[in-house]
N, C-alpha and C positions, 0 to 999 in steps of 0.2 A: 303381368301378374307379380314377377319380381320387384319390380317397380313399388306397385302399389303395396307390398309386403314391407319394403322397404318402409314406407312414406306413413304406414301407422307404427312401426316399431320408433323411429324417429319422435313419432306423438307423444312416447312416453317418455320422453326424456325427465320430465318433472314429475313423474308418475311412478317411476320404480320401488322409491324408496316408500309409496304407502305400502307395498309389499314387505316391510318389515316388520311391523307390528302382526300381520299374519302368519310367517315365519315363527314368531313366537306363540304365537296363540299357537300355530301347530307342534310344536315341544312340548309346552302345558297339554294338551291336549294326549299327545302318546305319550306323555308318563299317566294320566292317570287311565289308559288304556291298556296298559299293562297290569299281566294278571299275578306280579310278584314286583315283592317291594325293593326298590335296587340300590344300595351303597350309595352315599352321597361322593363321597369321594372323586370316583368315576365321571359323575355328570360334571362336577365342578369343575377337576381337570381337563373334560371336554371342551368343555366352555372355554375356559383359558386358553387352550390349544387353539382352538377355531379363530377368537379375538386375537391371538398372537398371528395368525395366518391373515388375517383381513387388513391389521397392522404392516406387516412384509410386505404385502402385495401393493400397498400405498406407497409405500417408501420405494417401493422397485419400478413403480410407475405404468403397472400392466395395464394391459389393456382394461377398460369400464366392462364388459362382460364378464372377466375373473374377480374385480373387486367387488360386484355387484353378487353376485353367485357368494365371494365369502361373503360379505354383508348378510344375507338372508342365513347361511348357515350357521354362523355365527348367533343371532339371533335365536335360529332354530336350537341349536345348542343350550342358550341361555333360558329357554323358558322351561329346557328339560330339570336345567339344574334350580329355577328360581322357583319350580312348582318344588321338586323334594325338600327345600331349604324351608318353605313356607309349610310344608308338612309336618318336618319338622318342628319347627317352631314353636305348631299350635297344640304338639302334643298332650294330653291332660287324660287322666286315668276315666278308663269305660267302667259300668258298674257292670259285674256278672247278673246272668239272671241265677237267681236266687231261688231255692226250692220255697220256703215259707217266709211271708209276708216278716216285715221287718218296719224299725221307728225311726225315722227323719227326722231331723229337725233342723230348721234354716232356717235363711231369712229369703221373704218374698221379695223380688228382685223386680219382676213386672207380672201386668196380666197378659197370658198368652191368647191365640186366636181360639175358641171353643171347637172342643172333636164331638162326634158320638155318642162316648161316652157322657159327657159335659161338662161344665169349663174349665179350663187348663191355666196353669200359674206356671214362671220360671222361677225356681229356689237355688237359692247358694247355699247348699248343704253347710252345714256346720258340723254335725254327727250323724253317723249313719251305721246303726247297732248292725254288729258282724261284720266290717269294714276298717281295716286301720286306718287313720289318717294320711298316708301316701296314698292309698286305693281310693280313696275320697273321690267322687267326681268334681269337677267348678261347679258346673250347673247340671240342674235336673228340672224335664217338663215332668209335669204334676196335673193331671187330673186329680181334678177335688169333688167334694159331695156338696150340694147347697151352694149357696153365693160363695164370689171366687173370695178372695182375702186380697184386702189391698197392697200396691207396694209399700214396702218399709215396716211388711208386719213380720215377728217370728213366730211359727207355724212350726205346730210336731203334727207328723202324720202317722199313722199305723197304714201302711202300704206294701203294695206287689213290686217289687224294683227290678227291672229288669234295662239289658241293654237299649241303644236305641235302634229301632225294627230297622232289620235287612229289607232288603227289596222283594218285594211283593209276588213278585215272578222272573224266574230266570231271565237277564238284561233289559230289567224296568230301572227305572228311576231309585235311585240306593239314598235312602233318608238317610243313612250310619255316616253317609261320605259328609252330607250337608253337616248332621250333627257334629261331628268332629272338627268341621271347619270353623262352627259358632263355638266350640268349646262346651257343647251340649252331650255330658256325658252318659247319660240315662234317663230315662223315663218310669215314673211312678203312677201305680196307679190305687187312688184312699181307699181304704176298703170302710172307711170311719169319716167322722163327722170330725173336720180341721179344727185343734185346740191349739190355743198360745204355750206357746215355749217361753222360756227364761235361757237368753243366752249372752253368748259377751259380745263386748261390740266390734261390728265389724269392721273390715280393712276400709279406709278411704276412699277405694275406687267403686266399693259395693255401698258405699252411704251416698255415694254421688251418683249411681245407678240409679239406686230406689228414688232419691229425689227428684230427679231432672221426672223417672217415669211417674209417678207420684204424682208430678206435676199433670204432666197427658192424662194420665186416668181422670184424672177430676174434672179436666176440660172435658176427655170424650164424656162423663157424665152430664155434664151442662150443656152438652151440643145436644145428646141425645135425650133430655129432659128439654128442653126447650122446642125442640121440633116435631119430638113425637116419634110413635110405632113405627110410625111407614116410610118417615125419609131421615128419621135420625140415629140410624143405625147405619145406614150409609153417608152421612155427612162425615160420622164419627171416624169411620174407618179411610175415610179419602181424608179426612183432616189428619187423626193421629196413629193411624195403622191400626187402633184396636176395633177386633170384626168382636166383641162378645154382643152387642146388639144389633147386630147384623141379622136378620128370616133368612134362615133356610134356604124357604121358597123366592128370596128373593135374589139370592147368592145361583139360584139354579135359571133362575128366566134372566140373567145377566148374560149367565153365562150360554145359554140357547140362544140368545141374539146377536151374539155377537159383541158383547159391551164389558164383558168379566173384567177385561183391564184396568176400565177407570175405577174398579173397586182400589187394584192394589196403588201404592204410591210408587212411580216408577217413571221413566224421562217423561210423557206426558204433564205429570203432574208440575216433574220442577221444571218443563219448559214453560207450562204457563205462570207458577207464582213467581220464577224469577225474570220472563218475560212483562208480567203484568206491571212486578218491582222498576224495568227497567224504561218502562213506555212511562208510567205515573211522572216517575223523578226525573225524566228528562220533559217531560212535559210542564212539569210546574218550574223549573231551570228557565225553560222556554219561556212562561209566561210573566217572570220578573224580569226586564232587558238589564237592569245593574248586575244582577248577578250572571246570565247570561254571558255579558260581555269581559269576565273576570276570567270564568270558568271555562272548563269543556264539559259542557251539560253530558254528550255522550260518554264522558271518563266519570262524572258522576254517577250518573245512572248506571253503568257498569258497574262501579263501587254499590249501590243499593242494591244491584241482581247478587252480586255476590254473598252479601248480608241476608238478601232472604232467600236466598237457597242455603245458609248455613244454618241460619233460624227452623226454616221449616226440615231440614234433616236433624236436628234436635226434637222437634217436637212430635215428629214423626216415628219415633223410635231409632231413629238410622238401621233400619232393615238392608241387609245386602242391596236390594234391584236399588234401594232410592241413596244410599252411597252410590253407586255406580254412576247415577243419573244426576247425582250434585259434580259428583269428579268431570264430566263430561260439560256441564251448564258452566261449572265454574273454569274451564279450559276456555270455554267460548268467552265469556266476560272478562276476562286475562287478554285475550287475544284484542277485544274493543283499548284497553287500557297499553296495549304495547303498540297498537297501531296496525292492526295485523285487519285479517279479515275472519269475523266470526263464526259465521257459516261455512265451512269449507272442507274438501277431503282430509288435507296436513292437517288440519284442526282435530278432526275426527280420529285420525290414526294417532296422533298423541293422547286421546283420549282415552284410546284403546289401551294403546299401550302403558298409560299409567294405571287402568284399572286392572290390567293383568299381573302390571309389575307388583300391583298391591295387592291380587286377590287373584292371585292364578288358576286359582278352582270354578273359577264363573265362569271358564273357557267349556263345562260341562254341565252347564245350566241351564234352564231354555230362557229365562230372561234374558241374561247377557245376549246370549245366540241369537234372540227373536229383537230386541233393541238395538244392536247393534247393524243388524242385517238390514230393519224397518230406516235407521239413519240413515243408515251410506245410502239405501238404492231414493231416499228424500234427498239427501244431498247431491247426487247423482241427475235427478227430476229438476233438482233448482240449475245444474249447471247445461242441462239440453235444454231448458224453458226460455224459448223465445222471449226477448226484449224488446216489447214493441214501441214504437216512437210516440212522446210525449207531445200531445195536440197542443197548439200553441192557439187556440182558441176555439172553443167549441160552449156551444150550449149545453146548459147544465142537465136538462134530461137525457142527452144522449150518452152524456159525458156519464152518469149514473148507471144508468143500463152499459154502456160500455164497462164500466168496472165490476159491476155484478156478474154481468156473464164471466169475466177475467175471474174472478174471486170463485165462482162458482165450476170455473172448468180446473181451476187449480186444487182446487177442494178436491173432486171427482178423482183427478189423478192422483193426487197426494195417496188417497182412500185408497185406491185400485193398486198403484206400486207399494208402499205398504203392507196393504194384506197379501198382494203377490209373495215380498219376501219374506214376510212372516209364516209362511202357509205350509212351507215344507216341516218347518219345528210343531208348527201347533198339530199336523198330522204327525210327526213321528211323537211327540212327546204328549199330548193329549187325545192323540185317538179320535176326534172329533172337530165338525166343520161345522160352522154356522151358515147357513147358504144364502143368508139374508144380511150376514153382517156388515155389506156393504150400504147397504141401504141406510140399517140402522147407527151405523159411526158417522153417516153424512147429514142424520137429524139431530142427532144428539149431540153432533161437535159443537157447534155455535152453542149450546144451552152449555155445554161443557168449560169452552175455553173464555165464555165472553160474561157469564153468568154465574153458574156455581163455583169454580175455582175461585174467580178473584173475591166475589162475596166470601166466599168459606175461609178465607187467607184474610179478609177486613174482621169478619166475623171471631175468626177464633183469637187476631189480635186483640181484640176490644172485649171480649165477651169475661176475663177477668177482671175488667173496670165496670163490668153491668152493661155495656154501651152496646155490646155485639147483637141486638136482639134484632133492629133492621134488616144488618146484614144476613144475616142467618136466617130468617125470613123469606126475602129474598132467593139465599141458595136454597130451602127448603123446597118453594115453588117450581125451580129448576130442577131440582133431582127426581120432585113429584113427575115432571113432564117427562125427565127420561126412564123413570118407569113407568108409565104410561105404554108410552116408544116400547119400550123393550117386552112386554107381555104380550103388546100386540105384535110385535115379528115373532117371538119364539111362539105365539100360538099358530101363526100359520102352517098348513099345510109343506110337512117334509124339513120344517125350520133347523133340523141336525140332523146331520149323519155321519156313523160312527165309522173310522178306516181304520185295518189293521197297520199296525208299525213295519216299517220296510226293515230289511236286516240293517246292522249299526253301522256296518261301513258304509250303509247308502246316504245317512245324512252326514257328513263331513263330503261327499261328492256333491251332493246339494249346497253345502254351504262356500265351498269354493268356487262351482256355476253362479253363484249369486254374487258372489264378491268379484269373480273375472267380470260381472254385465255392472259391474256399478264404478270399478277401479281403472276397468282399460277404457280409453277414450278412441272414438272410433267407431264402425260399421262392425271388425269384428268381436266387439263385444258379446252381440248377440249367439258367439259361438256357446258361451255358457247360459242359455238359455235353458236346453237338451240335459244338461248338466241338474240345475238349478230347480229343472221336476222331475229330477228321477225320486224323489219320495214318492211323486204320485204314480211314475211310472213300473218301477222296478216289481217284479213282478212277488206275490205274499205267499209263501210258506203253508203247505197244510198245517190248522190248527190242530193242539196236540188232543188227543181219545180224553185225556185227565188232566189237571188241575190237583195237588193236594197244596195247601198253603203250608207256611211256616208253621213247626209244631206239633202240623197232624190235625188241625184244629179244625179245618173246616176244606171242602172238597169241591170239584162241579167237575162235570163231563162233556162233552159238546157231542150234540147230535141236531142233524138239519139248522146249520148255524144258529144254533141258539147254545147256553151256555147253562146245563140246569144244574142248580146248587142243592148239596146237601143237604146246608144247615142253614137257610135264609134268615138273614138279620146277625149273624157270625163272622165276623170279623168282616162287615160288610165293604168298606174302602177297599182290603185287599182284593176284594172277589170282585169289583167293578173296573182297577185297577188292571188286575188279570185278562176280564173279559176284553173291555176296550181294546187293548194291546192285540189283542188274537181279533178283531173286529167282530164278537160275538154278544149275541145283547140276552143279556141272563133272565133265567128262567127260573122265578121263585114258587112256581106252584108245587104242590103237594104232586110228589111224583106217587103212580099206582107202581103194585108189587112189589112195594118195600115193606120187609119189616125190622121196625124201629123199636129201641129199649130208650132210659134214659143216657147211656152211654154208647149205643153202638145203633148201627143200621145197617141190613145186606137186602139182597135182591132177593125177593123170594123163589125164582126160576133166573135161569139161564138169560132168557132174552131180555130180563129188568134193566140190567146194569153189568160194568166189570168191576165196580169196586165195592168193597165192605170196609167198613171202617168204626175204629172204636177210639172215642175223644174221648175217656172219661181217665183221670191223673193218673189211676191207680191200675197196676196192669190186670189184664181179665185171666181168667182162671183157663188152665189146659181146657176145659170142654167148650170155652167160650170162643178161646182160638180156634177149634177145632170149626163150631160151626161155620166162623169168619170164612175159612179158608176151604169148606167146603161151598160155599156161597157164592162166590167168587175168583177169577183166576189174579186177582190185586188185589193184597189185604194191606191197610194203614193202620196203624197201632201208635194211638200218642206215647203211653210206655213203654221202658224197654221192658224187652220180652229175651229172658234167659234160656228159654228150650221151644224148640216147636213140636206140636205131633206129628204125626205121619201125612194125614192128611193134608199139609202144606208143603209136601213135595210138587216140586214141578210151578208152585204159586210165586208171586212176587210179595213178598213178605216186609213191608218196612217199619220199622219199631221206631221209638226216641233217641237210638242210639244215630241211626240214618236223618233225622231233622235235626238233632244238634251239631252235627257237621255240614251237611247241605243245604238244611233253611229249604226253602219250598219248593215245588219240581212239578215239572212235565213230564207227560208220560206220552208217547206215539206207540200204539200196536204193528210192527212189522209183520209182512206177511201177511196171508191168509187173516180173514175175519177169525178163524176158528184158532191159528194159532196161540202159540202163547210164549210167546218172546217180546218183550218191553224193551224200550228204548225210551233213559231215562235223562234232562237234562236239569242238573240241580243250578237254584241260585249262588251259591259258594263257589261254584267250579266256574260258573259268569262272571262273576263277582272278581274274584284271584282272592291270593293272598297280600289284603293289605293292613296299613295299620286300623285303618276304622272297621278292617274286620276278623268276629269271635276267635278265627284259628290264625290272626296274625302271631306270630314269634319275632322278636325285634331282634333273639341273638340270631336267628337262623339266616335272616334277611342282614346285618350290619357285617355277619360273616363270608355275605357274598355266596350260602348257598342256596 
């Protein structure tokens, strides 16, 4: 047994240092796991100290298990300090929310993807009445009324401005984290029809904004005027990222089959247009022998992958997932040009580690997590994929069928490892499994990679000279076919099902079972298998008695796992958000024994419900509390409330004073059914204090305390 212990530690001798890049990712990682915001100072001299020690120990010649050890520490050190540096950096003023609507006025920067509400614009504030210009935010998303306003227009709006929303449920997904990382400092919401501003002109980098988007808008118009209702709202958004003519319904049966991926642009996309770039131009290389024999057709064609993987991240908006997925393509086409090998773990671990060194905050995104994870264990499949020996003369039908079944069992596995390590993120972070999606990524792929891609990439080249109508044609036919595919799996019987999320430290023990079965070479790989599904193993948490959202605004209860809502159609994404996560599937009927005003609702007996609640801005009057609190042993109060009466003794009582500092909460009843002691879990106190959130202080945090 020593032996054989021996003789796989040996294996990794080439193998250790991909553990560096995870090293880092795990620094980034527990800084932004911390629930207070920490001194830079501190991490940076860590850092320095750590590198000063990995330096000594090279120059003293110790043993490879101490340098190896500082190596990863070292690292681990550096991603603490590279993620606070990077926080800093992107620092830019949050907008308060504001009691009464207020006048914007900017310039449209791009169109955003459509909420809800309905369609969303990015603005680069210019003025923003009751704000000084320090408080100023960069950018602000905008819900508008009516058609969106194009880039490079300026726009005054009469608007609701408020920060960008907290997380949905105590340690859900924190939009404020995302927002602050894009420099997205609040959200507006028209309460009016968008009229043109008169303003001055703006800085360089926001006239080069609007243009390059300006430009995409008008393509996604021409892709999706040319194709039509039903596949040119998806051509649009897999060509230039914008979903505003995207269905609904069509963004929900992608996503029940299994297929929602190929909507967004993300390493899929740029492996095919920069693979597609890279086969064409060595293929035509190939078929002239003068130039052929000059060149290195493959250093060419590498030079063309790289060009349209930069093209298409221009024209794609450069969204976080598909920067990541250029940095990664374009590592591989670097590695053909220096002679290296394209495909490979070192390949991929530099990959890693320049998109953390650039964007340390992806380390807490389920793309990164779920791309990253889907690569290594492909990369990992290409290096156990038997090599079978080249027939040195065979007839050609067998020789056919011999490669189709090859093609078709690589396919199978590709599909199967893939969604294996994708599967722990997409249950902790979406709550939901497609049970069919294997089936369906292994129809749609060919239509995908051989068909719509590379048309939609000929297509949107040409389609500003008029010429693109073939191609796009073409991809129209193909995307037709994978919605086709995709309605028919998500109509099958049982095609989702909804899981609760494991607690948070279970996925980072999944994510490292995943990374020991793809990075150690060997038999004991398979020890992080065990690992690798504890999302699906670890055992789920009673969901909480209540639900109030951010605010106070809107409420649900769970009983016999279902999730019923108060105030259905009310802040609907949060409330689906919430249930998902608790694995509960909401309940929008008209509950009995309620009585409802415009402003409030209580139980009309004891056995209705435990909570009463009153969303309406303005606080309700002593008799109104009164009843609240006679109605139920949980009263929610959007306003604050200066006194109580008598009759909310012994009640849990929460006003606007309690949502402006905690944002949205769970409630578990301890005890007896009949007692009346809560146990309450707010998102703020999940959250910490940081700078993307409302109760950050930067002196209290810069002071170290």
């Amino acid at each position: 047994m020593r032996t054989f212990l021996r003789a796989q530690v040996a294996d990794q001798s080439l193998r250790w240092r991909l553990w560096a890049p995870v090293a880092f990712g795990g620094g980034c990682a527990v800084y932004f796991a911390l629930k207070e915001e920490p001194p830079a100072w501190p991490l940076v001299a860590g850092a320095l100290a750590a590198a000063a020690l990995r330096f000594g120990a090279r120059r003293l010649a110790l043993a490879r298990v101490w340098t190896l050890c500082l190596t990863l520490l070292t690292c681990f050190a550096l991603g603490l300090a590279v993620a606070k540096l990077r926080t800093d950096a992107v620092a830019a003023p949050i907008a308060p929310a504001m009691d009464r609507p207020t006048v914007v006025e900017g310039w449209v920067v791009d169109v955003d993807s459509p909420g809800a509400a309905g369609p969303r614009v990015v603005i680069a504030p210019v003025r923003i009445r009751g704000l000084p210009p320090e408080a100023t935010p960069v950018r602000l998303r905008a819900t508008v009324r009516g058609a969106a306003p194009e880039p490079g227009q300026a726009v005054r709006l009469y608007a609701i401005l408020n920060p960008p929303p907290a997380p949905a449920s105590p340690g859900a997904y924190d939009f404020g984290r995302n927002a602050w990382f894009q420099g997205m400092g609040g959200v507006a919401f028209s309460l009016g029809d968008t009229r043109p501003a008169y303003l001055p002109p703006p800085p360089w980098t926001v006239r080069a904004a609007m243009r390059v988007n300006g430009l995409r808008y008008d393509l996604a118009q021409r892709i999706a005027a040319r194709l039509g209702e039903r596949t040119g709202g998806v051509a649009a958004a897999m060509t230039t990222g914008h979903e505003a003519w995207l269905d609904p319904a069509q963004v929900d049966l992608m996503r029940d089959s299994g297929l929602a991926h190929i909507l967004s642009i993300s390493g899929l996309h740029m492996a095919v247009v920069g693979g597609f770039a890279f086969f064409l131009v060595r293929l035509l290389v190939a078929a002239w022998p003068w130039l052929a024999l000059r060149v290195s057709g493959k250093k060419v064609a590498a030079w063309a992958g790289l060009l349209a993987v930069g093209t298409y991240l221009v024209v794609s908006g450069h969204p976080p997932p598909a920067e990541r997925a250029a940095i990664t393509a374009s590592i591989a086409f670097l590695a053909i040009l220096l002679d290296r090998q394209a495909i490979s773990m070192h390949a991929l671990a530099v990959a890693a580690f320049v998109v953390l060194l650039l964007q340390p905050e992806a380390i807490v995104t389920p793309g990164f997590q779920m791309s990253f994870a889907a690569t290594a264990a492909l990369v990992a499949l290409v290096e156990a994929w038997p090599v079978r020996p080249r027939e040195i003369s065979a007839p050609w039908p067998i020789l056919v069928v011999q490669r189709a079944g090859a093609w078709l069992g690589m396919a199978v596995m590709a599909s199967l490892v893939a969604g294996a390590a994708t599967g722990p993120f997409a249950l902790q972070h979406f709550n939901r499994t497609a049970l069919y999606g294997l089936g369906a990524n292994l129809a749609v792929a060919p239509l995908s990679d051989f068909l719509i891609m590379p048309t939609l990439a000929l297509g949107a080249l040409l389609e500003p000279l008029g010429l693109g109508g073939p191609f796009l044609w073409l991809a129209g036919q193909g995307i037709g076919a994978m919605l086709t595919i995709g309605e028919w799996i998500a109509g099958l019987p049982g095609a989702v099902r909804t899981v609760a999320s494991a607690p948070d430290f279970v996925l980072p023990i999944a994510f490292l079972g995943v990374l020991f079965c793809c990075l150690w070479r060997g038999p004991l790989r398979w020890l992080g298998l065990p690992l690798a599904a504890s999302v699906m193993l670890w055992p789920r948490a009673p969901a909480p008695d209540l639900w109030i959202g951010d605010g106070g605004t809107n409420a649900a209860w769970t009983t016999a796992g279902e999730a019923v809502v108060m105030r259905p159609g009310v802040r609907q994404f949060a409330v689906d958000v919430w249930s998902r996560r608790r694995g509960l599937t909401p309940d929008e009927r008209t509950s009995q024994g309620w009585v409802c005003t415009r402003f409030s609702c209580a139980p009309a007996d004891s056995g209705a419900g435990s909570l009463a609640m009153w969303w309406g801005r303005r606080a309700p009057s002593r008799e109104q509390i009164d009843a609240l609190c006679r109605a139920a042993p949980v009263v929610s109060i959007r306003a604050t409330v200066a006194a109580l009466p008598a009759s909310c003794d012994g009640r849990l009582v929460l006003d606007g004073t309690d949502y402006a500092r905690g944002g949205s909460v769970e409630l578990w009843r301890d005890g007896a059914a009949s007692a009346r002691r809560w146990r309450a879990v707010w998102a703020a106190d999940a959250r910490g204090d940081r700078p993307w959130s409302a109760s950050y202080d930067p002196g209290v945090s810069d002071s170290g305390g």
